[in-house]
Steps between C-alpha positions, in 0.01 A plus 500: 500500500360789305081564437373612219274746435317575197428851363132467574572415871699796528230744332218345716730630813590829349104561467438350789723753685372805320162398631605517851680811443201659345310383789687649730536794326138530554552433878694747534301812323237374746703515822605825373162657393374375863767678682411859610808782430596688853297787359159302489601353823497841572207637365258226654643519819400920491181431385414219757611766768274752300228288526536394848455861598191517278693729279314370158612836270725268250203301463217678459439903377364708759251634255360179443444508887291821505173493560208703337 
């Protein structure tokens, strides 16, 4: 026994389809904007050993720290 299936039916599903691949399309430039790259893994991890030390010199100018 065969179904049938009207052109409308099968348009509703193709859009229906793109939606979920648009969302997650989206999804995914999310997961992949969150994720750090090795060298900002990195980075942070120097700079939380920098600071940890006291070390602030990345963060703030040492003429800003003088004085008068």
């Amino acid at each position: 026994m065969q179904e049938s299936i009207s052109l409308s039916d099968v348009l509703k599903e193709i859009r229906e389809m793109r939606e979920r691949l648009e969302r997650l399309e989206e999804l995914l430039e999310d997961f992949i904007d969150s994720t750090l790259t090795p060298e900002e893994e990195k980075l942070i991890k120097e700079l939380k050993e920098k600071v940890k030390k006291g070390d602030f010199s990345d963060f703030i100018d040492a003429e800003d720290l003088c004085i008068e």
